[in-house]
N, C-alpha and C positions, 0 to 999 in steps of 0.2 A: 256737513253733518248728515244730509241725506243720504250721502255714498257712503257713507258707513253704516245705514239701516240698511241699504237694498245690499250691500256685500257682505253683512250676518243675515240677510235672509235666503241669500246664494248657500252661504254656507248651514245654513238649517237643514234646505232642501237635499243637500248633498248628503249632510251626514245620517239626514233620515233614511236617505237610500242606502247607505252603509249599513244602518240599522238593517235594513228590510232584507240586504244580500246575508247579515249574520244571520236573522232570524231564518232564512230559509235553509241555512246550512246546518242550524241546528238541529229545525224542525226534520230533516234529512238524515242524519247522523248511522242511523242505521236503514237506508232505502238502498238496496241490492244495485251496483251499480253506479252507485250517484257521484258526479261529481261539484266536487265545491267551487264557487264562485269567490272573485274577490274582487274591490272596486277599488279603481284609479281616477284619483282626482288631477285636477290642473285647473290653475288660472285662467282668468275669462280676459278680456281688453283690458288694455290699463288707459286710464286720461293723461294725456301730456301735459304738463302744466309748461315747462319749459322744453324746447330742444336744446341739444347736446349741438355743443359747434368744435370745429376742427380747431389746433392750434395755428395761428396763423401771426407768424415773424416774434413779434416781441409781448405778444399776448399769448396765454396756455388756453389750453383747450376747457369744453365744460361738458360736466357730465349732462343728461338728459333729465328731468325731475318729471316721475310719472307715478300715476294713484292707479293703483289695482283695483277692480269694479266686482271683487268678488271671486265666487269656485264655481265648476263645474262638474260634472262627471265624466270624466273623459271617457270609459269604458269600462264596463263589466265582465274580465279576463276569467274563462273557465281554465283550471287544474285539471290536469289530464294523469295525472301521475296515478302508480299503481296501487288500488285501497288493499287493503288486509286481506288475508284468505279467511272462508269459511267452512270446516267441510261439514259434509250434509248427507252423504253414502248413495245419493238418488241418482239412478242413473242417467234422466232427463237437465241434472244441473251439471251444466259447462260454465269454464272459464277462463277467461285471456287472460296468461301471461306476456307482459308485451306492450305493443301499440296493435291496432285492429280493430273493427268493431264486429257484433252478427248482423247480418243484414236478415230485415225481417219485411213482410209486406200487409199494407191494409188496404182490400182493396186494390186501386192502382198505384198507389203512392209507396216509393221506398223508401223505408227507414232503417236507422241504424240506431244499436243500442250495444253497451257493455253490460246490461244486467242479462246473465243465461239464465234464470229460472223459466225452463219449457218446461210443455209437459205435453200431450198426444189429446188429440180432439177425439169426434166421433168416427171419424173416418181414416185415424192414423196420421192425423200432420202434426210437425212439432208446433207448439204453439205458445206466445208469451202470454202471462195473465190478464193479457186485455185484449187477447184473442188474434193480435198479428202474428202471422202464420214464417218460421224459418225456412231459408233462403237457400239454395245451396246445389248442388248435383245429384243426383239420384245414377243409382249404378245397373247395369243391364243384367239380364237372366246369369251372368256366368259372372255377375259380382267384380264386371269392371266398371271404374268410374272416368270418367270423360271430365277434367277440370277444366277443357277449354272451350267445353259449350255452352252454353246458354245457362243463367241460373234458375232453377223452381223451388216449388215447393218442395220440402224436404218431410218424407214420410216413411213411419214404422209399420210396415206390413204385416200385422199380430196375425196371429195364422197361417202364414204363409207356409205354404209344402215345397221342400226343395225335391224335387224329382231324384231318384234311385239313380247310381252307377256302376255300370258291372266293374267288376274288375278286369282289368288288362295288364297288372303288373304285379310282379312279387321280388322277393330276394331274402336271400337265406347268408346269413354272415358268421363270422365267429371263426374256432378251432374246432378242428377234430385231431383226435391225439393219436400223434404218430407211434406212439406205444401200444396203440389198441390191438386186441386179438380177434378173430372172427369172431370167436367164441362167445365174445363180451357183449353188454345187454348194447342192443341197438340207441342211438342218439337220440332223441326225437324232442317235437315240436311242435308246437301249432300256431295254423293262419287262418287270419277268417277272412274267406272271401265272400261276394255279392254277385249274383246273377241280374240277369238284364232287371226282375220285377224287383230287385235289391232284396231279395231271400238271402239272412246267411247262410253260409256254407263253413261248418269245421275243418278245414283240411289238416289231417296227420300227417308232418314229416318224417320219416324213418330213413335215417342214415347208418348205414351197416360196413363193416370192415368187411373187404373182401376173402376168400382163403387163401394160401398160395397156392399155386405160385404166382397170384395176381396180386403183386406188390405196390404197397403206397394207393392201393385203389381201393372202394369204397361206392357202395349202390347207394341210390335215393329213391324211395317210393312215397308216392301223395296220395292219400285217400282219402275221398269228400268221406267222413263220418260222422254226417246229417243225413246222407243217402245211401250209404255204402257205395259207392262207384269210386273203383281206381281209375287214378287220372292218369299213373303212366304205368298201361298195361308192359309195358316193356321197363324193368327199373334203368333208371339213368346211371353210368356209372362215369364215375369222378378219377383222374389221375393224377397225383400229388409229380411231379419232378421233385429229384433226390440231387440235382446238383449237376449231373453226367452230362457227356455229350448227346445221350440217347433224346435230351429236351432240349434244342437248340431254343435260341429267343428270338422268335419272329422279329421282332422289334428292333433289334441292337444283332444282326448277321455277325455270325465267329464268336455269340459269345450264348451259352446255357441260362436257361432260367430259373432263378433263385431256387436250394433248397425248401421244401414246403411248398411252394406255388402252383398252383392250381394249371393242369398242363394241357386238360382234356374235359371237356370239350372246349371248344374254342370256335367261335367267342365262347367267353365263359356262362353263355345261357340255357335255359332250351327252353319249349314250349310247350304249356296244355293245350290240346284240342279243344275245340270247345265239346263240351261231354255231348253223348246224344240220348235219348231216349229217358232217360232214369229224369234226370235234370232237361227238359225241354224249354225251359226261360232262359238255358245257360247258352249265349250262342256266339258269344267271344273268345278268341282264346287269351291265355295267359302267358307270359315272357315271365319266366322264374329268372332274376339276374343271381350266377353262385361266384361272380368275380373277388370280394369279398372272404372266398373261403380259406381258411390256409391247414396245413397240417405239420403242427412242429410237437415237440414234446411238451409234457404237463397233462391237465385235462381238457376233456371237451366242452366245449361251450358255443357250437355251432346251435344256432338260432334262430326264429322269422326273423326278419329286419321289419319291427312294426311301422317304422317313417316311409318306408316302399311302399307300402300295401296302399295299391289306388282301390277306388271303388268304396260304395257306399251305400245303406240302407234309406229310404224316405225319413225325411228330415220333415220337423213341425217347427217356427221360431219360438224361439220358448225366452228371448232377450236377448239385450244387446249391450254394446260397450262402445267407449268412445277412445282412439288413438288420438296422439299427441300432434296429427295432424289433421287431427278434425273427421278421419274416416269413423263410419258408423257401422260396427264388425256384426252383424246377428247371427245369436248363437241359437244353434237347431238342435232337436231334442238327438238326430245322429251323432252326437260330439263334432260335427262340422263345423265351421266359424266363414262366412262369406260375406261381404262388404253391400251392406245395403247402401247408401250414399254417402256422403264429405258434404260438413258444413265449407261455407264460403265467407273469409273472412274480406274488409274493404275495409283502405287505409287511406288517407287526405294527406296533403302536402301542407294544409294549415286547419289541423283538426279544431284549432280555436275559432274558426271561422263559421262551424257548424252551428244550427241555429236548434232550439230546442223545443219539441213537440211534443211535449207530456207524455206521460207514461213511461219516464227511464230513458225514452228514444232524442233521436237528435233526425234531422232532414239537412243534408246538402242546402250550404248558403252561398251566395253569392262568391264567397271570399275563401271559400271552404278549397278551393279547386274539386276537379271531377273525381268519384270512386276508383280505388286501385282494388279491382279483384283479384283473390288470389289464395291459394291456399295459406293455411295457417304453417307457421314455420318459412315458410319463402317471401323473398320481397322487402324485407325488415315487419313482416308481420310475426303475431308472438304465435307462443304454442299454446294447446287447450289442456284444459285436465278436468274429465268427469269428475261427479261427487263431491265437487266443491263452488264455492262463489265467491266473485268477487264483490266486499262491502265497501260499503262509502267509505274515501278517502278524507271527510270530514277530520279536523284534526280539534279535538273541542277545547282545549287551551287554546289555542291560535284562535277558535273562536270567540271568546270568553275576553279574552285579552283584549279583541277587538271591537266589542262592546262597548267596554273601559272608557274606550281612546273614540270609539262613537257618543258614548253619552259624554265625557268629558268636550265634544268638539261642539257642540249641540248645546250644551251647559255654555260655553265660551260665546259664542254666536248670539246668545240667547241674552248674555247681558253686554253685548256690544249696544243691540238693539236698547234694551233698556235705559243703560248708561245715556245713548244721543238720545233718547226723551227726554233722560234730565236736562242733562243740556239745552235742549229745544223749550224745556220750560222755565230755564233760566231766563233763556233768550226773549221769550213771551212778558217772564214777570221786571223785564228793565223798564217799560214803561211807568211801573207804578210809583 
């Protein structure tokens, strides 16, 4: 009768914890990040009353006769699986699609969490709402990132100036129509380019049919008109090949190059000077690429090629965005877009093993194995996506349900116990 009060009071103990792992999962239900908890019981020693013996010639064998001493809690198993999206439009909330966690620091100590709600300190770090600072690579002056060095602090550099670049390239693509007359209004165009202090510069294309008897040919003139200064005091002129022997094809010996194709100059480039005197910041020159151009019938639609055009005015950060592999893009008041750094995501060989630190975060356990650094999308690590969050994967039926089956186990236990009192007061009242 006694091992049946201390085995409902095993099992009291247990199911209260059962209670305490729903309670938490409830009280949880919407914490950014969280995951839920479940508990596993098992059996404690049992007492042998008889052993079990082998069958031996003309006797059968016997089973073993043993009393169970009760429950235990074998383990409290965290759910890793993936909670609900939420979106939220803010560009500081990230979230893992996947297996991964963020790695974040307090102090010296590293942690790991799947809640992203950051947001930027006084100094520009990303930061969780309890002030540990994100993890990750930061990327050099020219917006390359290094994912196999060391991890830091991960920081938004609000003001930052991205230094002016001149230009050094251009290209001009499209038709010009083999129908055209001298006489007809000139093609034309505009590029903007940037001097060394990133001053724009207008440049005017003018593309003109030649007269005859300069056939299939065609002038280019460029003129900065921010300064008035021509750029090619000499016009460039363009020679279309009509198909003849007269345009053999460097390329391909004994055979002519195509109808319409560009025959002259060759390469098909040429160059601005860097200008002098008018323009004194301009001190590069420019590579106009005209390979691109052709001349067949229809109309013209020769054009700047605006994806050519290098060079760039002083850029302010004016925000930022986040790729699907975790790169952090800022975007400059220039229309330029360059990589300030990549979050770093870190993945466990037995994420269950991780042990839990408050605040949404988990610390590397014993059993956890060591961090897998690495970027997001590689590794079997997942991908990210701004503007949204990942919520508790709390599932409240599942929770609800197992209440039930707590208080019903708890209610059972409860008059085990009871029941052997009576009993035990039966046993008491035989004397009388």
């Amino acid at each position: 009768m006694l091992r049946s009060m201390f085995s409902a009071i095993s099992g009291l103990r247990a199911h209260q914890t059962k209670l305490d792992v729903a309670g938490n999962n409830i009280a949880n239900v919407n914490t950014v990040g969280f995951k839920a908890s479940q508990t596993v019981f098992e059996d404690t020693l049992s007492q042998v009353l008889r052993n079990g013996s082998a069958p031996n010639g003309d006797v059968a064998g016997t089973n073993p006769a043993q009393v169970g001493l009760g429950v235990k809690v074998a383990g409290i198993t965290t759910n890793f699986g993936q909670g609900s999206t939420q979106n939220t439009g803010r560009a500081s909330d990230f979230m893992i699609s996947g297996d991964g966690f963020f790695m974040t620091k307090v102090g010296n100590e590293q942690l790991y969490t799947r809640a992203g709600s950051f947001d930027t300190d006084g100094v520009g770090n990303l930061v969780t709402p309890d002030g540990a600072k994100l993890q990750g690579w930061m990327a050099n002056a020219l917006g390359v990132v290094d994912p196999n060095g060391p991890i830091e602090d991960l920081r938004i550099p609000t003001g930052q100036v991205l230094a002016p670049v001149a230009t050094t390239g251009s290209a001009i693509s499209g038709n010009l129509s083999a129908g055209a007359l001298s006489t007809d209004t000139a093609v034309s165009s505009q590029i903007q380019m940037y001097d060394d202090l990133g001053n724009a510069h207008a440049v005017s294309v003018t593309m003109s049919k030649m007269a005859a008897p300069a056939s299939n040919r065609w002038s280019v003139n460029l003129v900065d008109t921010t300064t008035g200064t021509t750029l090619t005091p000499t016009p460039v002129e363009l020679q279309f090949a009509d198909g003849s022997a007269t345009y053999p094809d460097p390329a391909n010996p004994g055979q002519n190059l195509p109808a319409g194709t560009l025959a002259a100059p060759a390469p098909p480039t040429f160059t601005i000077a860097a200008p002098t005197g008018a323009i004194a910041a301009w001190t590069k020159p420019v590579v106009v690429d005209l390979s691109s151009l052709t001349q067949f019938g229809g109309k013209s639609d020769a054009a700047a090629k605006t994806t050519a055009q290098s060079g760039s005015a002083m850029g302010v950060l004016e925000g930022y965005s986040l790729a699907n592999d975790g790169t952090i893009v800022g975007i400059y008041s220039n229309g330029l877009r360059q990589n300030i750094g990549q979050l770093a995501l870190a993945t466990f060989t037995n994420p269950g093993g991780l042990e839990k630190a408050g605040n949404s975060s988990f610390r590397a356990g014993d059993n956890s194995g060591n961090p897998l650094v690495g970027q997001a999308g590689t590794g079997g690590r997942g991908s990210l996506s701004a503007g949204a969050l990942e919520m508790s994967n709390v599932d409240l039926a599942e929770e609800f349900t197992g209440l039930i089956v707590a208080q019903r186990g708890f209610q059972a236990n409860s008059r085990v116990i009871s029941t052997s009192d009576e009993i035990l007061q039966d046993l008491v009242q035989l004397k009388r």
